[in-house]
N, C-alpha and C positions, 0 to 999 in steps of 0.2 A: 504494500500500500504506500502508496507516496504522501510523503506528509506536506500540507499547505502548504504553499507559498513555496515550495521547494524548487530552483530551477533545474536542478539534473538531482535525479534517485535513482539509486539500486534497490530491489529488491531479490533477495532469494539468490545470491549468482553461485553460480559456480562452475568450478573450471578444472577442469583435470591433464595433465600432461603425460601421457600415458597410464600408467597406472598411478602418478605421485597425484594428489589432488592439491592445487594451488588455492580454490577458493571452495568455501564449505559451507556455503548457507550466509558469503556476506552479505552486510546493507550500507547504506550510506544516503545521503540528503546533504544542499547545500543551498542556500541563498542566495540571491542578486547581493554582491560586495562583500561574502562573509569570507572568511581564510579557515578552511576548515585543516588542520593538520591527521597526516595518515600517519599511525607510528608501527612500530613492529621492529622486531628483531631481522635479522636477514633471513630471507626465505620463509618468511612468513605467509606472503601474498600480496604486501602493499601495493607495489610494482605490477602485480598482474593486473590487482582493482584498479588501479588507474590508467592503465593500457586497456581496462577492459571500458574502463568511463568514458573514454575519448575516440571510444570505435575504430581502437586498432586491433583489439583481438575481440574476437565474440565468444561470449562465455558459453559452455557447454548449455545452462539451462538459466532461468531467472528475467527478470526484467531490468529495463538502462530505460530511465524517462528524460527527455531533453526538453525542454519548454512546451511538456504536453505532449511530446512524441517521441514513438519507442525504436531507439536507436535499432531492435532488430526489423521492423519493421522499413525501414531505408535501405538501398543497393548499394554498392561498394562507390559509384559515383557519387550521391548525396552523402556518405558521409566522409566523404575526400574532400568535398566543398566544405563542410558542416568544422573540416581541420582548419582547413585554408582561409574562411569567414568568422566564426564566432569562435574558435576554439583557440589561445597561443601555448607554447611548450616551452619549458624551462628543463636541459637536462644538465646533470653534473658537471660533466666539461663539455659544455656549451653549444658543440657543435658546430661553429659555425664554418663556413667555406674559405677556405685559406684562400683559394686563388682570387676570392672578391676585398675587394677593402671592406671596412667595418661599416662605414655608410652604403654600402651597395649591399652586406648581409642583412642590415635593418631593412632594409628597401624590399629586399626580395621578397615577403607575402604580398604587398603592394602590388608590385612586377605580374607574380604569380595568377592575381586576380583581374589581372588588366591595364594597371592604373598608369599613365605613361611614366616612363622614368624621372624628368623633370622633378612631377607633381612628387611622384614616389620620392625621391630624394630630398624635399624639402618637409616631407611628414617626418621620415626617418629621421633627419636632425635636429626637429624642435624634441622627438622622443629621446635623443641622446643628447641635449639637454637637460632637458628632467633630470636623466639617469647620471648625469655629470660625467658625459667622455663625448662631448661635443668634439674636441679638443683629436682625438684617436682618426677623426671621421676618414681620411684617405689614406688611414695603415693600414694593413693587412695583420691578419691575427693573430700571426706568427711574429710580429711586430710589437705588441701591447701586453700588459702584464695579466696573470691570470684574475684578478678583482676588476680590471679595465674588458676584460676578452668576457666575463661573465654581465657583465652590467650592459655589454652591447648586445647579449642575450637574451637580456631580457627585456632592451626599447624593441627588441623583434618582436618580441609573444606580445608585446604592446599596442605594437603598428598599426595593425588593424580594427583597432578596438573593439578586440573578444570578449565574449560574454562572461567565460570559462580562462581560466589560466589555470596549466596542469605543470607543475613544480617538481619533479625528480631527483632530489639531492641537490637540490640548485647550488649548496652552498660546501658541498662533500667535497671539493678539490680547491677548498680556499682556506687560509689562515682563520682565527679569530674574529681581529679586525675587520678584513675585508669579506667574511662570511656575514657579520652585523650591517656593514653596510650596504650588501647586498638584499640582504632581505629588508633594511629601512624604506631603501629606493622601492623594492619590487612592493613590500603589502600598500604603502601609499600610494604610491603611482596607481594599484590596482584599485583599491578602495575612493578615491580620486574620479575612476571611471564607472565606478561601481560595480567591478566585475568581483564575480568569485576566484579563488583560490583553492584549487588542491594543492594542498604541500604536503610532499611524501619525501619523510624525514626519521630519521633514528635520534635525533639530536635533541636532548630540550629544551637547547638555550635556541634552536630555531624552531620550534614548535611553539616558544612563549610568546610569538609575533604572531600566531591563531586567535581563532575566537572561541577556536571549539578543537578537541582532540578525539580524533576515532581511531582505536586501538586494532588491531590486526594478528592475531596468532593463529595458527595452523589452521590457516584461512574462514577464521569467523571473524565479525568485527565486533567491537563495543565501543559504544559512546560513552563516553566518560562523561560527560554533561547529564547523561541517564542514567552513568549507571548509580546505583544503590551503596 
């Protein structure tokens, strides 16, 4: 059952990898602008529910609701767009395409959906702005520090202003410092646009930048908000 006002819920998922089973009956909810944190030990499932959330794996059984509509219910082309429009990603190390400079990495969901390059190129820099690496815009990745190469990461998941940002260890291959100020820039910037947050995190000093923590073991979840 999806609970009110929720813009993406799970219900019931689950997912098995041969015989190992990754997901065992989880659930999850999450709101327009909230940062919900996924936690878990390793190999728990965090990582699968959140590839399962964003319609890149389909789970063996259960329901995915997206703003009223069920992610299995969509063809592999609607929810390619459903990544490319309303959804941005955040992974541990970052991702981005060495052979573009850091303002052409921001640019490209822009690019991706049509948007001429000009125009694209002038969104992507007021977002790395915000993110404070305006300054990086014509390095290349291989050029810029790892806190500067993460923060252009995530004026990307930004660019398009998604509904949904899904978070991966955003901050797993970064120091202290610039682990905190990664996540400063990313839940305000997000909250800012009012998008939600999945942050899928072992960590609790980056989980205390949530609103809410759902817990993850041998692929059940708990809300810790609910539980008892």
């Amino acid at each position: 059952m999806t609970p009110a006002g929720s813009l993406l819920a799970a219900d019931a998922l689950r997912k098995s990898y041969g015989p190992t089973p990754a997901l065992d009956g989880a659930e999850f909810s999450i709101h327009p602008g909230e940062v919900v944190a996924v936690m878990g030990p390793s190999g728990s499932g965090k990582s699968t529910l959140l590839h399962c959330l964003a319609g890149i794996v389909t789970p063996d059984s259960g329901t995915i609701t997206y703003a009223g509509r069920e992610l299995s219910a969509m063809n592999d082309a609607e929810r390619s767009a459903l990544r490319r429009s309303d959804f941005g990603f955040v992974f541990q190390f970052g991702q981005l395409v060495p052979e573009l400079t850091c303002v052409e990495n921001v640019a490209l969901p822009l690019r991706l959906n049509g948007t001429r390059r000009k125009d694209a190129e002038r969104t992507a820099l007021s977002w790395m702005e915000r993110l404070e690496v305006a300054d990086v815009g014509a390095k290349r990745p291989g050029e810029v520090s790892g806190g500067q190469g993460q923060r252009v990461a995530v004026a990307r998941s930004l660019v398009t202003g998604p509904k949904v940002v899904f978070a991966d260890e955003p901050t797993g291959a970064l120091d202290s410092l610039n682990g905190e100020r990664v996540m400063e820039l990313l839940t305000d910037a997000a909250r800012s646009t009012n998008a939600a947050v999945v942050l899928v995190t072992h960590e609790a000093r980056v989980a205390a930048y949530s609103d809410r923590e759902i817990v993850v073991r041998d692929g059940k979840s708990r809300d810790m908000e609910r539980a008892v």
